[in-house]
VOMAR-458772 format. One line per 2 residues: number of its first residue (from 1); their letters; for each residue y, x, z of N, C-alpha, C, O. Coordinates in steps of 0.1 Angstrom, whole numbers, always signed. Example, Ala and Ser with C-alpha at 12.3 -4.5 7.8 and 13.67 -1.06 7.14 Angstrom:
// VOMAR-458772
1) as) -57:+132:+78:-45:+123:+78:-33:+132:+78:-33:+142:+85; -22:+128:+71:-11:+137:+71:+0:+129:+79:+11:+134:+80
END
This chain:
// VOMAR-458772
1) xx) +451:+1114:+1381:+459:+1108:+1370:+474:+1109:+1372:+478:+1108:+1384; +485:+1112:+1360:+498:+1113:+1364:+503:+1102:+1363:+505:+1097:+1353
3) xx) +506:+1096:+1376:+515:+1080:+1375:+529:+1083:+1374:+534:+1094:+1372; +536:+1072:+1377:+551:+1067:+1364:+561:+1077:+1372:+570:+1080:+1365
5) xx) +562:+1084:+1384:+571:+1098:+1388:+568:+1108:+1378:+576:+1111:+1369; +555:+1112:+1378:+550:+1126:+1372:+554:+1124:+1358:+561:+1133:+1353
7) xx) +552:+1110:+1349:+556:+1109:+1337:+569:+1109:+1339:+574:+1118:+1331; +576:+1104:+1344:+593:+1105:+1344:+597:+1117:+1342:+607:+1118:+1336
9) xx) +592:+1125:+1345:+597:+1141:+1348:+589:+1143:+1336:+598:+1148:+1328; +582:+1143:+1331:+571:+1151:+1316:+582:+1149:+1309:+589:+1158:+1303
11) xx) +584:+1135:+1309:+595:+1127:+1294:+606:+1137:+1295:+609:+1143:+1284; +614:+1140:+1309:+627:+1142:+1306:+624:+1159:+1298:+628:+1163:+1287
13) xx) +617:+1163:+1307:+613:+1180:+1302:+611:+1181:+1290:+616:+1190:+1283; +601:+1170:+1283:+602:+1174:+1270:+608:+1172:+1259:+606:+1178:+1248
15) xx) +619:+1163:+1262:+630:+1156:+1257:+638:+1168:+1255:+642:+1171:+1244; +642:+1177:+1266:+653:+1189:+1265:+645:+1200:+1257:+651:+1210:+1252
17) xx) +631:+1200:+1256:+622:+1213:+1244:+617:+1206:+1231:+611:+1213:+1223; +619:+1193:+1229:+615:+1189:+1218:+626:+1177:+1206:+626:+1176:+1194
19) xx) +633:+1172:+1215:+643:+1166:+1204:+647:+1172:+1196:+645:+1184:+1198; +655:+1170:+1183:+657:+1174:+1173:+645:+1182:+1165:+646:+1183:+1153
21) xx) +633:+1188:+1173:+628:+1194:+1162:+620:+1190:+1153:+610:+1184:+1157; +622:+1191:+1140:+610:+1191:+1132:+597:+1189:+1128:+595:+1197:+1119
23) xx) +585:+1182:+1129:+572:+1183:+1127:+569:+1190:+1120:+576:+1188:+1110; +560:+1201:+1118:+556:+1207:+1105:+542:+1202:+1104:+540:+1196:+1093
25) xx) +535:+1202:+1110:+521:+1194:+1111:+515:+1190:+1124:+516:+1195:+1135; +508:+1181:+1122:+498:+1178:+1136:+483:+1172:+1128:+479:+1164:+1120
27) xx) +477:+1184:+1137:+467:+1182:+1137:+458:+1177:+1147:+460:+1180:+1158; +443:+1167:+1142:+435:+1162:+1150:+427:+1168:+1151:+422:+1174:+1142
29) xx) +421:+1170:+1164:+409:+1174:+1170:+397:+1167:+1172:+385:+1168:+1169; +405:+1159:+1180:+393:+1147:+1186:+399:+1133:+1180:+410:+1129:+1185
31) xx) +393:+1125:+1169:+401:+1113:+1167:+392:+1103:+1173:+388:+1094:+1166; +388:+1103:+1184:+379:+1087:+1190:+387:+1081:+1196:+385:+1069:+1197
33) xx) +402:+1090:+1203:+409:+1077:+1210:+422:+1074:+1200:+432:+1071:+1206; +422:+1076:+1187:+435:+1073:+1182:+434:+1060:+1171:+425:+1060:+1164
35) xx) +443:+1051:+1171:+439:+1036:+1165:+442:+1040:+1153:+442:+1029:+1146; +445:+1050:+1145:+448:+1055:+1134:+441:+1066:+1129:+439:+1075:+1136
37) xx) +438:+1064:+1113:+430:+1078:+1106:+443:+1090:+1110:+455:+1089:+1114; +433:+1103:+1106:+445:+1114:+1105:+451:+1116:+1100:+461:+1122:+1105
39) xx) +451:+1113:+1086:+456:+1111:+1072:+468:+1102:+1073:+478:+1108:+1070; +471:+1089:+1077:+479:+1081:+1088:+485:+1087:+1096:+496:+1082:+1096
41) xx) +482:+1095:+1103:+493:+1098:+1113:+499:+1112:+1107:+509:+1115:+1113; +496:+1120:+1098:+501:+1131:+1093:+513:+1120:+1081:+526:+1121:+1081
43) xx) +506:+1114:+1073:+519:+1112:+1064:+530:+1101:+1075:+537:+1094:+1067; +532:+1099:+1081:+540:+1089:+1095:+543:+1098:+1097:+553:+1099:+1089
45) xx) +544:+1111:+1106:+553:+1119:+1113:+553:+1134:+1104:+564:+1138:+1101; +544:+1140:+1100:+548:+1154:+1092:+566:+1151:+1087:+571:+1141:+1083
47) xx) +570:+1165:+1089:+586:+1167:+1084:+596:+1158:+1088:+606:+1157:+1081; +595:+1149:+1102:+600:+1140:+1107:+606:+1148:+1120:+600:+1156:+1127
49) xx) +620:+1143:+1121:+624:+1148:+1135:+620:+1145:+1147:+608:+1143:+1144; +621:+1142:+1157:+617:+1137:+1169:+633:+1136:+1176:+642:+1145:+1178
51) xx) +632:+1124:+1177:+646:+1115:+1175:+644:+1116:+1194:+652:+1124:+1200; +636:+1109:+1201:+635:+1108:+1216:+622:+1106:+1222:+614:+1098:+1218
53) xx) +622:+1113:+1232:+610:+1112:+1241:+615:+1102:+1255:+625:+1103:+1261; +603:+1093:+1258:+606:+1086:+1269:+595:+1082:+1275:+584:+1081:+1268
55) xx) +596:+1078:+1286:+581:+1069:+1294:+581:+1053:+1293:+591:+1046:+1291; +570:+1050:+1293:+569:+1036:+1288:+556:+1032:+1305:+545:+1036:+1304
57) xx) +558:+1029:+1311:+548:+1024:+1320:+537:+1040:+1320:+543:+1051:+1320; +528:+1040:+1321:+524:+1052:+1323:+518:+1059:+1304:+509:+1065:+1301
59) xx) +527:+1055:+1298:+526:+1063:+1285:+539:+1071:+1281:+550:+1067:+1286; +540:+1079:+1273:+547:+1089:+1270:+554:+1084:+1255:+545:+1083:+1247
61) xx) +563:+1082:+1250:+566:+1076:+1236:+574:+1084:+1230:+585:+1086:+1234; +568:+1092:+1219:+573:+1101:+1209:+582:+1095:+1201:+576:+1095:+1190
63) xx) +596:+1088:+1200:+607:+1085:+1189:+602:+1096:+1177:+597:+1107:+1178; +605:+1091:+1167:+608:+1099:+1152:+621:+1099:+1145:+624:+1087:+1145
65) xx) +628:+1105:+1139:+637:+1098:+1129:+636:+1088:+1118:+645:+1084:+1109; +626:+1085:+1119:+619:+1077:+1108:+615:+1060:+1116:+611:+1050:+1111
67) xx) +618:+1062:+1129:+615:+1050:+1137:+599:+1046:+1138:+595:+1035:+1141; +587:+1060:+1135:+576:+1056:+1140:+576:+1067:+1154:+581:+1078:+1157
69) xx) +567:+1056:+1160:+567:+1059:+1177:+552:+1067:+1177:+544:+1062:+1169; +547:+1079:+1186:+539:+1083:+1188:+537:+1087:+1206:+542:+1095:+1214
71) xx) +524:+1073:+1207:+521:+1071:+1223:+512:+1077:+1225:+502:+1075:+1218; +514:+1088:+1240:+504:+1096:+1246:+502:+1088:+1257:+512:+1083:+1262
73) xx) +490:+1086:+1263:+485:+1076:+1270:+476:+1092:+1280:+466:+1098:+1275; +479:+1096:+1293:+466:+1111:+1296:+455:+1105:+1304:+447:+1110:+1312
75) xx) +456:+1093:+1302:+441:+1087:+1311:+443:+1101:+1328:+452:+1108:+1333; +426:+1098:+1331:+426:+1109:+1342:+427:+1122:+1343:+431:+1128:+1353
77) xx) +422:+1128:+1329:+424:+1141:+1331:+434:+1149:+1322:+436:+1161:+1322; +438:+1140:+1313:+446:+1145:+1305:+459:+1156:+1305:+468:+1151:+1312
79) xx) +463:+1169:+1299:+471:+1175:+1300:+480:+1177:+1289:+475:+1177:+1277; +495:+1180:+1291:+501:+1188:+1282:+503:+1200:+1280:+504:+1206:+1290
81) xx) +505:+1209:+1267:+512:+1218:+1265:+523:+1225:+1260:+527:+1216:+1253; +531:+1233:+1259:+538:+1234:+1254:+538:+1250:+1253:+537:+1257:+1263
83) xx) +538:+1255:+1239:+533:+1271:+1242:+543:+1279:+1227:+553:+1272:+1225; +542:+1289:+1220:+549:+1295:+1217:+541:+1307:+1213:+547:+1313:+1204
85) xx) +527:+1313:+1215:+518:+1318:+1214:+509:+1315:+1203:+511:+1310:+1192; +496:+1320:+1209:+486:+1322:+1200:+474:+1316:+1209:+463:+1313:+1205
87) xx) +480:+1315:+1220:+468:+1309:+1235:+459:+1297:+1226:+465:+1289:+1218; +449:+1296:+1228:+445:+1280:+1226:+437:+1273:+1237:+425:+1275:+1239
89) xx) +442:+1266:+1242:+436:+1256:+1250:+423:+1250:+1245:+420:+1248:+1233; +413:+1246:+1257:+403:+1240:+1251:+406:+1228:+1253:+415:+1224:+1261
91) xx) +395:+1217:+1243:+393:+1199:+1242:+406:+1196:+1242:+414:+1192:+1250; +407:+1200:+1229:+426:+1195:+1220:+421:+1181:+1217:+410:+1179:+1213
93) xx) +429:+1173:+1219:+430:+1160:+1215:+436:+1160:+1201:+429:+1157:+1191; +452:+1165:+1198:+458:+1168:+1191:+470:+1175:+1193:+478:+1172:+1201
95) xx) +470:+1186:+1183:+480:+1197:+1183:+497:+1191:+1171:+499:+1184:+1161; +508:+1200:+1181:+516:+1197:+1173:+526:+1207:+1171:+533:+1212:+1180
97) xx) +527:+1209:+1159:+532:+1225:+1153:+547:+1220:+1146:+549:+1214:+1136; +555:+1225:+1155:+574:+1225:+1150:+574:+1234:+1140:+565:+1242:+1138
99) xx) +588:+1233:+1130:+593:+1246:+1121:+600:+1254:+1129:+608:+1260:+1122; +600:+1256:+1140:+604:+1268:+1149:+600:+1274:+1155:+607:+1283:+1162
101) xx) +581:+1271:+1157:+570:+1280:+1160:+567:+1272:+1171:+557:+1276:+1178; +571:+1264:+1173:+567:+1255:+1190:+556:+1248:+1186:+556:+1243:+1175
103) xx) +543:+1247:+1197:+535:+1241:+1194:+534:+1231:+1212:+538:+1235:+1222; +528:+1218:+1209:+529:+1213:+1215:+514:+1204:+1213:+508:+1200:+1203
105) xx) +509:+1201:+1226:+491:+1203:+1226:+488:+1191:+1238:+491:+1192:+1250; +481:+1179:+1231:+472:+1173:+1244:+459:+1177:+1245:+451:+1177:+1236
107) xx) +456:+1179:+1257:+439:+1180:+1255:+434:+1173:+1271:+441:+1172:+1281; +425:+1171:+1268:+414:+1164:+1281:+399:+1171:+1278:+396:+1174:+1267
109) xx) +392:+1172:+1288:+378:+1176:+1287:+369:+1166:+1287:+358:+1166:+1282; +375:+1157:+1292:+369:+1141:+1291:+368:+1134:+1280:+359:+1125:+1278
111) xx) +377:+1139:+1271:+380:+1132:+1262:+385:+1116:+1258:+383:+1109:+1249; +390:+1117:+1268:+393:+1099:+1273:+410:+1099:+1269:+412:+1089:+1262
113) xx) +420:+1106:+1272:+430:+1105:+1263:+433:+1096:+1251:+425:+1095:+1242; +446:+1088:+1253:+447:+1080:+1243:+460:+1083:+1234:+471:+1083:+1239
115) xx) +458:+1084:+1216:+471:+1084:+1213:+473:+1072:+1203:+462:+1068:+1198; +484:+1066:+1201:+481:+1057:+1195:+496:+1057:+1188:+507:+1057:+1195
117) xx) +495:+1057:+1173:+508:+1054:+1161:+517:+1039:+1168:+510:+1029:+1170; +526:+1040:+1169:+534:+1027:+1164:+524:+1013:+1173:+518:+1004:+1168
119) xx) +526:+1017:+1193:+520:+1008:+1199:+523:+992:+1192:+530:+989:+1182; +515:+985:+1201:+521:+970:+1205:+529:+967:+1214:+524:+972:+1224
121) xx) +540:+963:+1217:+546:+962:+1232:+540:+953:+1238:+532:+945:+1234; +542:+955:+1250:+528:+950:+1261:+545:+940:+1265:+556:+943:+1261
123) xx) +543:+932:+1271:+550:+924:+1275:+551:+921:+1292:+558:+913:+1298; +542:+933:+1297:+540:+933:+1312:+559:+946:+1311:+562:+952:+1301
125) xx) +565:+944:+1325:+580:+947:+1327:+573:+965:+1333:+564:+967:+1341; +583:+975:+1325:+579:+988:+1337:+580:+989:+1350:+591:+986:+1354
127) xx) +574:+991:+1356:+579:+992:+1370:+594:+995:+1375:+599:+992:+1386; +598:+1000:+1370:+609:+1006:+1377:+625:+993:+1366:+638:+993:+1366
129) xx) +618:+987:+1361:+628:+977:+1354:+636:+966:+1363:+632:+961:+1373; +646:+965:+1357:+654:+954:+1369:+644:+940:+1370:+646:+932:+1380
131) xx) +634:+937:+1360:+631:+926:+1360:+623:+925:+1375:+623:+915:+1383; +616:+936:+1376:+608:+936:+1388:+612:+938:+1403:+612:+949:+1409
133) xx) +616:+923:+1407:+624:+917:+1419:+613:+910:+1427:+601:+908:+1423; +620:+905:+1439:+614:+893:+1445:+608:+883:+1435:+595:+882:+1434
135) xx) +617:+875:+1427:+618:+866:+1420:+604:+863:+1412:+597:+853:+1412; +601:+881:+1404:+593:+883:+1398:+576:+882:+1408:+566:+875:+1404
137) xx) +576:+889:+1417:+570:+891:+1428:+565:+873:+1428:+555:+870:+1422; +570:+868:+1432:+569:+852:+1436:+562:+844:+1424:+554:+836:+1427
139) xx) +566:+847:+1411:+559:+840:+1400:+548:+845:+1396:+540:+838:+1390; +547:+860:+1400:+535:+863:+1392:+525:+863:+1401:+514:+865:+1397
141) xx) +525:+861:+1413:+517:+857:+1423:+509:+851:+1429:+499:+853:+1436; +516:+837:+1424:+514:+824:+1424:+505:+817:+1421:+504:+805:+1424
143) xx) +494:+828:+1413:+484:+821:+1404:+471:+831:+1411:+459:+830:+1410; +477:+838:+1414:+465:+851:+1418:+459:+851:+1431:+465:+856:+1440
145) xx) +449:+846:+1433:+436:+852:+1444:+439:+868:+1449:+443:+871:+1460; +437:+875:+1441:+433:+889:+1439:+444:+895:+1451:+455:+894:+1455
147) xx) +432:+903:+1453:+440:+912:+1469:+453:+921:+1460:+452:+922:+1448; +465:+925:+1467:+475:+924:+1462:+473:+941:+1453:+480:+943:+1443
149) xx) +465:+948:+1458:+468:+963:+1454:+462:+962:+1442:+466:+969:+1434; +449:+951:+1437:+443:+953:+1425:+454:+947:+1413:+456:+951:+1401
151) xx) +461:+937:+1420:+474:+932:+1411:+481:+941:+1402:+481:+946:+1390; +490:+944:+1416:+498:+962:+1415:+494:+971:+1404:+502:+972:+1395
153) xx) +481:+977:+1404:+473:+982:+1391:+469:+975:+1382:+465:+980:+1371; +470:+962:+1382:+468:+954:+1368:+478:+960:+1358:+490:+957:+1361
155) xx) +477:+968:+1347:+490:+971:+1338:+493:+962:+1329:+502:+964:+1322; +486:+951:+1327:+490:+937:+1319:+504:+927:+1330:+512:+919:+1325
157) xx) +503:+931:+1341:+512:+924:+1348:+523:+934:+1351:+535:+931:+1349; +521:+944:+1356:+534:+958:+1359:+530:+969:+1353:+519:+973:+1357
159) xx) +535:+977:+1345:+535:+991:+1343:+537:+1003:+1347:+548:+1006:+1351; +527:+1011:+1346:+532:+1023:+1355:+526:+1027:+1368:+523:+1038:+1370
161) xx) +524:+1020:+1375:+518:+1022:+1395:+501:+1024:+1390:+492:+1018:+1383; +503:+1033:+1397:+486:+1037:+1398:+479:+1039:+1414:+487:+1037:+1423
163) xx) +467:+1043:+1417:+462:+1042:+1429:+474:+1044:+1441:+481:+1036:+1447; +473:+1057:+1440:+487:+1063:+1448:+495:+1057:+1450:+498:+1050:+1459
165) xx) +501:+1059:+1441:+516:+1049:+1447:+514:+1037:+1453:+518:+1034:+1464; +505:+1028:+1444:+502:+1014:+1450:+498:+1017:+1466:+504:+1008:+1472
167) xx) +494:+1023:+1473:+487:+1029:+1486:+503:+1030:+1491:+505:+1030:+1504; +511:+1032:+1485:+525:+1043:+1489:+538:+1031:+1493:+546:+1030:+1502
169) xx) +533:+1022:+1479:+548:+1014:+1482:+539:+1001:+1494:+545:+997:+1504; +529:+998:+1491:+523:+988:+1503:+519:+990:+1518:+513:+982:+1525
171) xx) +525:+1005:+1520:+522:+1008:+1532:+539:+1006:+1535:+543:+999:+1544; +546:+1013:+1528:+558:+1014:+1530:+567:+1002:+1531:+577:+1003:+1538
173) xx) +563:+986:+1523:+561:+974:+1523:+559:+967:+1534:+566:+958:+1538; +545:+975:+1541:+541:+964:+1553:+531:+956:+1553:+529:+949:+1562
175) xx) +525:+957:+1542:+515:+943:+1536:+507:+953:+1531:+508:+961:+1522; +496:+949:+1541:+479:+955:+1534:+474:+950:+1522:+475:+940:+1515
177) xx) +468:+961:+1521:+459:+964:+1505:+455:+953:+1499:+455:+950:+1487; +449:+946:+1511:+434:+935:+1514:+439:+923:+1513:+432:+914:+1509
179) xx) +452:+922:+1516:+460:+910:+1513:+458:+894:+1501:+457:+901:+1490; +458:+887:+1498:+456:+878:+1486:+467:+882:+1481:+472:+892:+1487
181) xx) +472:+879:+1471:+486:+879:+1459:+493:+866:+1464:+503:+865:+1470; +483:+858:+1461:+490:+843:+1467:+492:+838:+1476:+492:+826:+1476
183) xx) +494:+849:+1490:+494:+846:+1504:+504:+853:+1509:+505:+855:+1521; +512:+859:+1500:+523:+868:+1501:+533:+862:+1511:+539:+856:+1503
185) xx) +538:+861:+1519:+553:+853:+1525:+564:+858:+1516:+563:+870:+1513; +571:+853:+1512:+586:+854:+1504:+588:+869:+1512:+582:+880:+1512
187) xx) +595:+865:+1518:+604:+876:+1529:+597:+889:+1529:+602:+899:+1533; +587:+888:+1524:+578:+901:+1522:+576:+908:+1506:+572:+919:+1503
189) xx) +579:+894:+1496:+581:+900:+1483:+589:+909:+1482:+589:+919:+1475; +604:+903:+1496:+613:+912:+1491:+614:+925:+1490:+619:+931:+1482
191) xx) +605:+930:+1508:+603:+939:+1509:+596:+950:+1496:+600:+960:+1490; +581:+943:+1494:+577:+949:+1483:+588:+951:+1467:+585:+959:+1458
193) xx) +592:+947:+1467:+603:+947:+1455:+611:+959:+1459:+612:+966:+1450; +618:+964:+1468:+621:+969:+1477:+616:+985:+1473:+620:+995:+1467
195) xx) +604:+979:+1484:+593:+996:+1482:+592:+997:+1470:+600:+1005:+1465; +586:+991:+1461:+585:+994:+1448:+597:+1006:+1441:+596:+1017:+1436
197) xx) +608:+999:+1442:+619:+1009:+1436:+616:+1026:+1443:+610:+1036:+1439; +624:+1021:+1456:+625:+1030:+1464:+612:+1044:+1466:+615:+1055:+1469
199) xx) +600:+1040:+1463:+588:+1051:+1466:+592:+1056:+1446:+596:+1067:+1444; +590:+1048:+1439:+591:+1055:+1431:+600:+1065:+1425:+598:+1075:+1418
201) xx) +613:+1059:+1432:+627:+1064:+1426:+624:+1081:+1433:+625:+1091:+1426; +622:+1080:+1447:+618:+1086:+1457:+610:+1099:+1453:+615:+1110:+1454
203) xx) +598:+1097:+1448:+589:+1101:+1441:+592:+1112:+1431:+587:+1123:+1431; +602:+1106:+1423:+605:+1113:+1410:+616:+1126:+1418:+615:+1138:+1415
205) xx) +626:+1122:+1427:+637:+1129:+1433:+627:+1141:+1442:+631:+1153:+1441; +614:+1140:+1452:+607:+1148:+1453:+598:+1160:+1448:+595:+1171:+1453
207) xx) +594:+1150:+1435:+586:+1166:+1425:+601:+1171:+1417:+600:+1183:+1415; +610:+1169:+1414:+627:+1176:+1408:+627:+1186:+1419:+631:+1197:+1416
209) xx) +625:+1183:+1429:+627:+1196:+1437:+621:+1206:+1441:+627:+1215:+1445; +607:+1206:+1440:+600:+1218:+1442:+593:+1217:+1426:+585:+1227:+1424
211) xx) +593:+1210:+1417:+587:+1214:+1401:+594:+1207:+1390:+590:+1198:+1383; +602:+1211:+1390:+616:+1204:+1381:+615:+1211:+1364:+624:+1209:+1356
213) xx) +605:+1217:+1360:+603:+1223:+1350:+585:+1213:+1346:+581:+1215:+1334; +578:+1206:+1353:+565:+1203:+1352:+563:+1194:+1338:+571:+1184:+1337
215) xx) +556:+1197:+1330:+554:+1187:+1320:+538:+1185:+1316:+532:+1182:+1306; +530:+1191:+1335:+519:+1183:+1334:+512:+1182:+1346:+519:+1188:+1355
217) xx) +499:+1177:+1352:+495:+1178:+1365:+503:+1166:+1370:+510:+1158:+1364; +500:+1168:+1384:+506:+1160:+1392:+508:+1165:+1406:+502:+1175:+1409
219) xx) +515:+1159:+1415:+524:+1165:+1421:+525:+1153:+1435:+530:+1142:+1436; +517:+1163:+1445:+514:+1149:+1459:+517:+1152:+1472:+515:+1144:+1482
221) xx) +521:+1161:+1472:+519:+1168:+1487:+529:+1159:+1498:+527:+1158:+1510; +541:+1153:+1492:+550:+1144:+1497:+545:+1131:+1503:+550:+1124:+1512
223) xx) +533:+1129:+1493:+529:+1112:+1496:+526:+1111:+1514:+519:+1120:+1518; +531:+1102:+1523:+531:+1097:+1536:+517:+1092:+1541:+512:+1093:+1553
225) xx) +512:+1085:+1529:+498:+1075:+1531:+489:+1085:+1528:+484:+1093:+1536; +486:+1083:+1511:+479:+1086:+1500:+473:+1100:+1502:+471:+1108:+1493
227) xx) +470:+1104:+1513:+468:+1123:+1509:+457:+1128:+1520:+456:+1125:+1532; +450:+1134:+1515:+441:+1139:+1524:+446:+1146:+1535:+443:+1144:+1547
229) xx) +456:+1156:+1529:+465:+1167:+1545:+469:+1158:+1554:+477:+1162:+1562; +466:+1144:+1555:+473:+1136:+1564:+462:+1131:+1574:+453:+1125:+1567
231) xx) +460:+1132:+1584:+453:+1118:+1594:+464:+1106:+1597:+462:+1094:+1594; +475:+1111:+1601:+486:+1099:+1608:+493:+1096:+1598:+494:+1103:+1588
233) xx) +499:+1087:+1600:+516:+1081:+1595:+527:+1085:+1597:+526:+1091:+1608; +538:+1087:+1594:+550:+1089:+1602:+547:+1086:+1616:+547:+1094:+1625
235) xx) +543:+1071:+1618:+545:+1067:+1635:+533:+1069:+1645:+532:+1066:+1657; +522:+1076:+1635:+516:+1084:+1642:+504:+1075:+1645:+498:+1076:+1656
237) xx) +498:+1065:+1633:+490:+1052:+1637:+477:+1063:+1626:+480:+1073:+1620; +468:+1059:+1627:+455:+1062:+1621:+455:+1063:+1605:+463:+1053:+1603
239) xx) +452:+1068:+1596:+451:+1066:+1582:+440:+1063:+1579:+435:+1074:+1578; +429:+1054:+1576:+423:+1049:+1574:+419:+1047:+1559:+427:+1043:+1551
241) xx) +407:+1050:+1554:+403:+1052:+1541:+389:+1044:+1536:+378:+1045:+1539; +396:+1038:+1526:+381:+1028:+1521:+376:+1030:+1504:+383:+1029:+1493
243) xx) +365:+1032:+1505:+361:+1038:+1493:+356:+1024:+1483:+350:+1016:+1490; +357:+1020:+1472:+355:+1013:+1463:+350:+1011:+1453:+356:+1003:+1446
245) xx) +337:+1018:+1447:+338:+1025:+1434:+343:+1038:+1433:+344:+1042:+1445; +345:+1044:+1427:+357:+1059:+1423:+367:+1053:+1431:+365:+1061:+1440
247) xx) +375:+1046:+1435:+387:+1044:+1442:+390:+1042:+1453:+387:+1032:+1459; +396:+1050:+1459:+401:+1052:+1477:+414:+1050:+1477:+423:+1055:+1469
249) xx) +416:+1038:+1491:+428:+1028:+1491:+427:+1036:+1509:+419:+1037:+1518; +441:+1040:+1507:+448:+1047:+1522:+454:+1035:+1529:+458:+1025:+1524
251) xx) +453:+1038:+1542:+463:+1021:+1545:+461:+1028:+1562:+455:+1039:+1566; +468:+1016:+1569:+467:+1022:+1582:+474:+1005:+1588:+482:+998:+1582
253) xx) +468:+1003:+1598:+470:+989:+1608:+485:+989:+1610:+489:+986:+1622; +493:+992:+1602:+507:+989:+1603:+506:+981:+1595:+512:+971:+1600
255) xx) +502:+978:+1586:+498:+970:+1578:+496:+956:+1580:+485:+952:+1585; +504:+948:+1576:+499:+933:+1577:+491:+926:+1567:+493:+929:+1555
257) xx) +482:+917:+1571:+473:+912:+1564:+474:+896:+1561:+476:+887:+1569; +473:+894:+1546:+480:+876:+1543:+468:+874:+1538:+467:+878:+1526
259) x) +456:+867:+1544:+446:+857:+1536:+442:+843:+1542:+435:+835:+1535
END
């Protein structure tokens, strides 16, 4: 799945191949994940500019000139395109055809992809927003049992951090996976407040350098924890791996434990 680096970099790339242009049509493919008929979302955007593209937590938000927003949400398998051809991609979610021949394409095979007209604002803060400090860290905590990495992934509480990184900034943190929320020591929110910026900011500055053109996939080979090519740590401690369902949480006994 592409978390809030990989999207940072989609937004900006497509922001420099798609502002100012045009809609001429979009068409639907697959309408099961879109909270709107087709007919709806064609008269909303057809002949409308595309005012700005940006990331929202781990969604993609299509500005219009018209002030309707269109959210790409790529779940696990989701991809973009951007083509100029005749190519067609298979399991189109929905295609989108500029007056200057650009077509621009989500598809998933899964079909799990979500688009959605004119979201709700979620009221959880993006990750990478100033709100998300210590401060924040300490209030939203306060109430929660829950080991700290399932928090982290809650997107009702923070937006954006997905398996990986959560594995990435809580290694880098200091504070194991397994931890409560509400057993956090202060002095260690800070830290996590801290990692948080830093792995992500981090993140986004590492795929710019070897895929600075990417507006899909994802991009890991840098991750310290999170990665299979790894047994060790930087300091050379064990990488240790626990499976959960579909989900594998990286961690290694540098790690401290608050329960």
């Amino acid at each position: 799945m592409p978390e809030l680096p990989d999207l940072e970099i989609f937004s900006r790339n497509l922001e420099q191949h798609l502002n100012g242009k045009q809609l001429k049509e979009i068409v639907v493919k697959n309408s099961k994940k879109i909270n709107v008929s087709a007919k709806e979302l064609k008269l909303s955007l057809e002949d409308q500019k595309v005012a700005h593209i940006s990331r929202s937590g781990k969604e993609l938000y299509f500005e219009f000139e018209n002030k309707a927003i269109l959210s790409l949400h790529m779940m696990l398998k989701g991809e973009l395109h951007l083509l100029k051809n005749e190519e067609s991609p298979k399991h189109v979610i929905i295609e989108m055809y500029f007056k200057d021949g650009t077509r621009f394409l989500l598809t998933d095979f899964q079909g799990m992809a979500k688009v959605t007209l004119n979201p709700i604002p979620d009221g959880a803060p993006d990750a990478l927003s100033k709100e998300v400090d210590q401060d924040f860290f300490k209030r939203i905590f306060a109430s929660k049992k829950a080991a700290i990495k399932n928090v982290l992934l809650d997107q009702h509480v923070i937006r954006g951090i997905g398996n990986a990184y959560a594995d990435e900034i809580l290694w880098e943190a200091g504070i194991s996976p397994f931890s409560s929320a509400n057993k956090i020591p202060e002095e260690k929110l800070k830290d996590l407040a801290k990692a948080v910026r830093h792995v992500l900011k981090n993140a986004v500055e590492q795929i710019l350098k070897t895929h600075p053109a990417i507006i899909s996939g994802e991009i890991r080979g840098f991750l310290k924890i999170h990665t299979t090519k790894k047994t060790h740590s930087p300091a050379g401690v064990p990488i240790l791996i626990v499976k959960t369902g579909a989900r594998k949480t990286y961690y290694t006994e540098e790690q401290e434990i608050f329960n």
